[in-house]
C-alpha positions in Angstrom: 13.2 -7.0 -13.3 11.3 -9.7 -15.5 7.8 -8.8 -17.1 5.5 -10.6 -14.2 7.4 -9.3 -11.8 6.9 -6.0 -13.0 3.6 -5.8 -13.6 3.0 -7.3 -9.8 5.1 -4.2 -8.4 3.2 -2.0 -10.3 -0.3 -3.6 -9.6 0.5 -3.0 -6.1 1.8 0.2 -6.5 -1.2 1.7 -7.7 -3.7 -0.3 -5.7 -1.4 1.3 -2.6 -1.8 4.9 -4.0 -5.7 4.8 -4.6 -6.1 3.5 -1.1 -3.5 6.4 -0.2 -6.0 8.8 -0.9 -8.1 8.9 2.3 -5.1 8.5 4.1 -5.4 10.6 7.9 -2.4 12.6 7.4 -2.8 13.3 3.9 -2.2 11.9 0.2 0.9 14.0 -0.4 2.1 12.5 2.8 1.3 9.0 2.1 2.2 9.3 -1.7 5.8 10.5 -0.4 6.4 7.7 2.0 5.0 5.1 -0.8 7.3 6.7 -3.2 10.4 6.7 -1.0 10.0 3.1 0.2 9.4 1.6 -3.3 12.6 3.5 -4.5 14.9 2.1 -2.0 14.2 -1.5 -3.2 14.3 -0.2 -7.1 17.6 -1.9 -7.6 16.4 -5.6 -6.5 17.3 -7.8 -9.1 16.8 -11.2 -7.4 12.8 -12.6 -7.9 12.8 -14.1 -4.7 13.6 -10.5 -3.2 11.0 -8.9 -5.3 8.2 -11.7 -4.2 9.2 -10.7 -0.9 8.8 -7.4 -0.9 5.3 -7.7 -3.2 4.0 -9.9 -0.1 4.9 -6.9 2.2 3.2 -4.4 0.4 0.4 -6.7 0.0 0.4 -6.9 3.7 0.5 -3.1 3.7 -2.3 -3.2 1.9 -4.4 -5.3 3.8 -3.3 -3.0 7.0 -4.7 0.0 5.5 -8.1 -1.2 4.5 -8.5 -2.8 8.4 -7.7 1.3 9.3 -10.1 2.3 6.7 -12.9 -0.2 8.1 -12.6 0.2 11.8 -12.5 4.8 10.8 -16.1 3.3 9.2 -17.0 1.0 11.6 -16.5 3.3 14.6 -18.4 6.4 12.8 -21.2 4.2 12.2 -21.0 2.8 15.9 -20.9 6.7 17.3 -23.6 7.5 14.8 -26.1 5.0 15.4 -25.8 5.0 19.7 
């Protein structure tokens, strides 16, 4: 894997496992999965594969943060009825 390639899959990688934290079922749950799907696609070699799956975890990531905002949104909405 070249350099900026590298450094984008492990950018995401740890912006995936901070998020991971508040995770419903769990960090050790989440940090398992994370783990386990990043090591199936360890041995990607071509760039356009590894773009590809950067843009999925980047879509992961943006996933997350909606569940994260709408856990907020609807505590603040039950809260504040």
């Amino acid at each position: 894997m070249s350099s900026p390639h590298r450094h984008n899959v492990i950018r995401i990688y740890k912006e995936l496992l901070w998020l991971g934290r508040e995770y419903p079922l769990g960090y050790k749950y989440f940090r398992d999965r994370l783990h386990k799907a990043f090591s199936a696609r360890a041995g990607l070699t071509d760039p356009a594969e590894i773009e590809k799956g950067v843009r999925l975890a980047e879509y992961v990531k943006k996933e997350i943060e909606a569940l994260y905002y709408l856990k907020k949104y609807r505590a603040l909405k039950k809260r504040y009825e």
